[in-house]
BADO-83175 format. One record per residue (C-alpha): y, z, x; residue in three letters; residue number from 1. Coordinates in Angstrom, 2 decimals, m for minus. Example, Ala and Ser with C-alpha at 12.3 -4.5 7.8 and 13.67 -1.06 7.14 Angstrom:
<nodes>
<node><yy>m4.50</yy><zz>7.80</zz><xx>12.30</xx><aa>ALA</aa><i>1</i></node>
<node><yy>m1.06</yy><zz>7.14</zz><xx>13.67</xx><aa>SER</aa><i>2</i></node>
</nodes>
This chain:
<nodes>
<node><yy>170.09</yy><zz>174.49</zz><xx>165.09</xx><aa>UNK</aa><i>1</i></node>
<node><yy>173.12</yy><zz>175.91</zz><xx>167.54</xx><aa>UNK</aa><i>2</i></node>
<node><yy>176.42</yy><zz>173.86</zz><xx>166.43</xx><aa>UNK</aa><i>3</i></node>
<node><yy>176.66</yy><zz>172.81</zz><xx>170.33</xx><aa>UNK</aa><i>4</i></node>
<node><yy>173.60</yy><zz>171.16</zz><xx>169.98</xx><aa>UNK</aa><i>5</i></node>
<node><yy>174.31</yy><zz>168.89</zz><xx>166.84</xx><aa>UNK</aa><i>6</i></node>
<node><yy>175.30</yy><zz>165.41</zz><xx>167.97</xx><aa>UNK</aa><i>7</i></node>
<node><yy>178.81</yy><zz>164.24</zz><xx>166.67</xx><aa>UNK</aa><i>8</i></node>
<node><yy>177.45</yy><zz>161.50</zz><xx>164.49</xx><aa>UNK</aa><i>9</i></node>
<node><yy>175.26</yy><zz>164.23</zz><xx>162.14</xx><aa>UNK</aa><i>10</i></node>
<node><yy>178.48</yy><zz>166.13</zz><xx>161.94</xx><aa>UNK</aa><i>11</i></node>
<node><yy>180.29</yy><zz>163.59</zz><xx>161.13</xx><aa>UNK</aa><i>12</i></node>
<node><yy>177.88</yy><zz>162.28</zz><xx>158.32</xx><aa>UNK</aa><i>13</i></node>
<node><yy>177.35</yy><zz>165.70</zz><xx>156.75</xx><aa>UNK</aa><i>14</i></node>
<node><yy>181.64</yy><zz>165.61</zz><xx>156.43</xx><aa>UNK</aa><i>15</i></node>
<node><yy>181.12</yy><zz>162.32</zz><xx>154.66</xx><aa>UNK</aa><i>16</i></node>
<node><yy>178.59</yy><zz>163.49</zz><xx>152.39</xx><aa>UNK</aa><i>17</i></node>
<node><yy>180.62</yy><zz>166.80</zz><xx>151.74</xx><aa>UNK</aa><i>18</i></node>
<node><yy>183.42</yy><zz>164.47</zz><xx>150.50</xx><aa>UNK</aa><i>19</i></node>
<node><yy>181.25</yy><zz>162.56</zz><xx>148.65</xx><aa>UNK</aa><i>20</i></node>
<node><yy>179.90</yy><zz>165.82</zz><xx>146.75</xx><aa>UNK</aa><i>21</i></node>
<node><yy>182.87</yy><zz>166.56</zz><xx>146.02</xx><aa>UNK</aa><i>22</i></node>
<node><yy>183.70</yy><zz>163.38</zz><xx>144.85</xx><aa>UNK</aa><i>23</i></node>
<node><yy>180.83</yy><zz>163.27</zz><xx>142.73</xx><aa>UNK</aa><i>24</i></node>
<node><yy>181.45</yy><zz>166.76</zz><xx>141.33</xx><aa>UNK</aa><i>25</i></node>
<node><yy>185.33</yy><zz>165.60</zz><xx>140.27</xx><aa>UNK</aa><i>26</i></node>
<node><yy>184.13</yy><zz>162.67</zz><xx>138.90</xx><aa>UNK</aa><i>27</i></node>
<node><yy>181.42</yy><zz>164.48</zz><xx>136.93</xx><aa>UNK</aa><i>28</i></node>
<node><yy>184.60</yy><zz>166.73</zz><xx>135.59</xx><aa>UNK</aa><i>29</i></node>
<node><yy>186.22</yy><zz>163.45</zz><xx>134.33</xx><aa>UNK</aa><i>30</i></node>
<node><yy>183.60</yy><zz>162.00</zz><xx>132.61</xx><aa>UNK</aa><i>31</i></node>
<node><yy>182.89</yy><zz>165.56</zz><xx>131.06</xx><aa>UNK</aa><i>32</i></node>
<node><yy>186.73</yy><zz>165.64</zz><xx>130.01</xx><aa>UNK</aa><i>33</i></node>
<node><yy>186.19</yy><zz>162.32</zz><xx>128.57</xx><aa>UNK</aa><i>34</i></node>
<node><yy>182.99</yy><zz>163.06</zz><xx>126.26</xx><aa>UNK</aa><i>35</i></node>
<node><yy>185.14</yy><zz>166.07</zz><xx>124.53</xx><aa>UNK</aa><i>36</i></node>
<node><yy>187.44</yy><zz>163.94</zz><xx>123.54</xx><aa>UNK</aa><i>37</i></node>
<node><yy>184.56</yy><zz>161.51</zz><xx>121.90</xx><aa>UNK</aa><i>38</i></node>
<node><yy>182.98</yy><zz>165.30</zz><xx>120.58</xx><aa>UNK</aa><i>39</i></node>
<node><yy>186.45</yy><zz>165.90</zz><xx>119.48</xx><aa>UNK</aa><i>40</i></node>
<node><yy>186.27</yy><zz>162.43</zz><xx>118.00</xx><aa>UNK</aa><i>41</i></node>
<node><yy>182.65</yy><zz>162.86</zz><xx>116.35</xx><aa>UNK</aa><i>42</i></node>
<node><yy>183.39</yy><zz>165.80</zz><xx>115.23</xx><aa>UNK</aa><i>43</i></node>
<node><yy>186.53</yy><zz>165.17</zz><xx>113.05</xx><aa>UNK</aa><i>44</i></node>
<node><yy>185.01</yy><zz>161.78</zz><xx>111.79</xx><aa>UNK</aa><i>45</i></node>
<node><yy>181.49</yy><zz>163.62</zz><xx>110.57</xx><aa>UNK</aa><i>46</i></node>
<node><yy>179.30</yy><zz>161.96</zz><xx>113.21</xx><aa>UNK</aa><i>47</i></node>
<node><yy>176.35</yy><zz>162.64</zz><xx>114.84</xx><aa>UNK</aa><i>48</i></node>
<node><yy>176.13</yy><zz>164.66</zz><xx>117.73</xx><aa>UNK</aa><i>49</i></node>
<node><yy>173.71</yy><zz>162.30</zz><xx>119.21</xx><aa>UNK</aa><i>50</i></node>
<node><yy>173.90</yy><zz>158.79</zz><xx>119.46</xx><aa>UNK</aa><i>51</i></node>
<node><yy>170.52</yy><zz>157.76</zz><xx>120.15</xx><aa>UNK</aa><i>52</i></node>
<node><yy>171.26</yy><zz>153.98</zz><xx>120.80</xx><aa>UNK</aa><i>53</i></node>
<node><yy>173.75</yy><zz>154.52</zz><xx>122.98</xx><aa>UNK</aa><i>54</i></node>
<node><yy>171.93</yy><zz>156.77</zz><xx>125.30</xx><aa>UNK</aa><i>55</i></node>
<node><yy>169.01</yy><zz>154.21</zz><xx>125.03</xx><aa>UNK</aa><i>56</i></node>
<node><yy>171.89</yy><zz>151.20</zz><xx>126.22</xx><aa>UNK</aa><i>57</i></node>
<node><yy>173.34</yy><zz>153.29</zz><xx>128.61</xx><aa>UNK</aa><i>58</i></node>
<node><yy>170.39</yy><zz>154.28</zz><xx>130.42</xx><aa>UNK</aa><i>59</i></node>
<node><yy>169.04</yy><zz>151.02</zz><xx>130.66</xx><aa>UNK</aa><i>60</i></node>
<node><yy>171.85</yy><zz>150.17</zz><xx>131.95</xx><aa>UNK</aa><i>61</i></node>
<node><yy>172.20</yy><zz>152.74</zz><xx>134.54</xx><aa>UNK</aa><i>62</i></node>
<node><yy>168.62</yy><zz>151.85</zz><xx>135.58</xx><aa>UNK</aa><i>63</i></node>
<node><yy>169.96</yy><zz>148.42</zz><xx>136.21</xx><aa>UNK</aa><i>64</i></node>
<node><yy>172.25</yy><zz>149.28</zz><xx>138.30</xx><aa>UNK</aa><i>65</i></node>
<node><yy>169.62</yy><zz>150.90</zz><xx>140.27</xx><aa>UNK</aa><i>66</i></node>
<node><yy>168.06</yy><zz>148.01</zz><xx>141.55</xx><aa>UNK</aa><i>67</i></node>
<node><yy>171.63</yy><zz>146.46</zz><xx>142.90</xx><aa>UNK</aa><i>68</i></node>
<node><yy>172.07</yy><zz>149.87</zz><xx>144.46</xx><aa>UNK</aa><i>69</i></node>
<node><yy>168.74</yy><zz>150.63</zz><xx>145.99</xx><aa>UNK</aa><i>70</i></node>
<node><yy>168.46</yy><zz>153.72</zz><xx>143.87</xx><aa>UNK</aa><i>71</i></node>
<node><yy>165.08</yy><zz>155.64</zz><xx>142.43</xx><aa>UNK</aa><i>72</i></node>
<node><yy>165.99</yy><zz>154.88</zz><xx>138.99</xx><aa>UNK</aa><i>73</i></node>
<node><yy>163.79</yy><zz>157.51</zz><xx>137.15</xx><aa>UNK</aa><i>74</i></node>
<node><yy>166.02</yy><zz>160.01</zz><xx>139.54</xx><aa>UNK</aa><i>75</i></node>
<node><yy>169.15</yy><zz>158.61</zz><xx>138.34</xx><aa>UNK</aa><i>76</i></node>
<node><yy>167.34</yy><zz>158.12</zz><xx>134.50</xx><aa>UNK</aa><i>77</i></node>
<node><yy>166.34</yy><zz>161.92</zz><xx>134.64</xx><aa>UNK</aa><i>78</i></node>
<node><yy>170.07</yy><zz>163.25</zz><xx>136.11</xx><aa>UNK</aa><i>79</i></node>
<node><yy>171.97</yy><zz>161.24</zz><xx>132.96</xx><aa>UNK</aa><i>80</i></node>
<node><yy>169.23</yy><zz>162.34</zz><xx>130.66</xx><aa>UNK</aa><i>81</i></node>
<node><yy>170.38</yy><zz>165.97</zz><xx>131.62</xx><aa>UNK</aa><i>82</i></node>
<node><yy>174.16</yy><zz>165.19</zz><xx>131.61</xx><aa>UNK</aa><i>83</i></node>
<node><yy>173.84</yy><zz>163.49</zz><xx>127.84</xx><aa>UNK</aa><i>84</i></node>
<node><yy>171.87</yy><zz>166.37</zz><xx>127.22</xx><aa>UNK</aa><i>85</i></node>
<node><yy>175.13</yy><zz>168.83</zz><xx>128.40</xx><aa>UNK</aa><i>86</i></node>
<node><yy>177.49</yy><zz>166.16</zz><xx>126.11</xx><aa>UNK</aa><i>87</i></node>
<node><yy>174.87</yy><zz>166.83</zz><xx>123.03</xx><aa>UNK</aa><i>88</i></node>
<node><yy>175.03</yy><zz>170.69</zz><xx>123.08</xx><aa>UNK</aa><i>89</i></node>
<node><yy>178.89</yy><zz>170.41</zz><xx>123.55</xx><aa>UNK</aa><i>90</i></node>
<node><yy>179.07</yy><zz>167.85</zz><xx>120.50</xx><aa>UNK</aa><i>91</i></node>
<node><yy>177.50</yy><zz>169.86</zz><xx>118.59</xx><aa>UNK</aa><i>92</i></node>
<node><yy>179.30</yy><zz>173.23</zz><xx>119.48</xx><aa>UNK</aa><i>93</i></node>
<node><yy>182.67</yy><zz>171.15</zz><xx>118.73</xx><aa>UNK</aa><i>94</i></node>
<node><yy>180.91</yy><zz>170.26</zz><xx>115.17</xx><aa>UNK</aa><i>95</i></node>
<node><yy>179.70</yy><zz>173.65</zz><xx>114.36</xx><aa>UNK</aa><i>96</i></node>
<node><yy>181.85</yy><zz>175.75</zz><xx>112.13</xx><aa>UNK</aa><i>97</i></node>
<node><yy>184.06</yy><zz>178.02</zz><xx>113.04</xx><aa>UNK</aa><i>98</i></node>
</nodes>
């Protein structure tokens, strides 16, 4: 597709879902920033890296949310099973000895 020949309203929609990407990808940074300090947290107190009711709770919740939201939630189920996945391995990094 020739840029002269992509109407205005696509190009303006791919700019709002570039922001939103990026969005996404700060607020991904955050929460990442946020579970290090819980590692941090686990790790000084002895705890588990994994947290097996939680992640149970908090997808369930997440897949609630889905419905409000319109969203596949086995999509959004299987992208925060790989993110608590990413928090796990870091955990237990933080945990293992030095």
């Amino acid at each position: 597709m020739k840029s002269a020949a992509i109407p205005v309203e696509l190009l303006e929609a791919r700019k709002e879902i570039d922001r939103i990407d990026r969005e996404l990808v700060n607020l991904l940074a955050d929460r990442f920033r946020q579970t290090h300090k819980v590692g941090i947290l686990k790790a000084a107190n002895s705890l588990q890296a994994v947290d097996a009711e939680r992640e149970t709770q908090k997808i369930a919740e997440l897949r609630k949310l889905c419905e409000s939201n319109n969203l596949n939630p086995d999509l959004v189920t299987e992208l925060f099973t790989r993110i608590m996945l990413e928090v796990v391995n870091n955990h237990r990094q933080l945990a293992a000895p030095k």
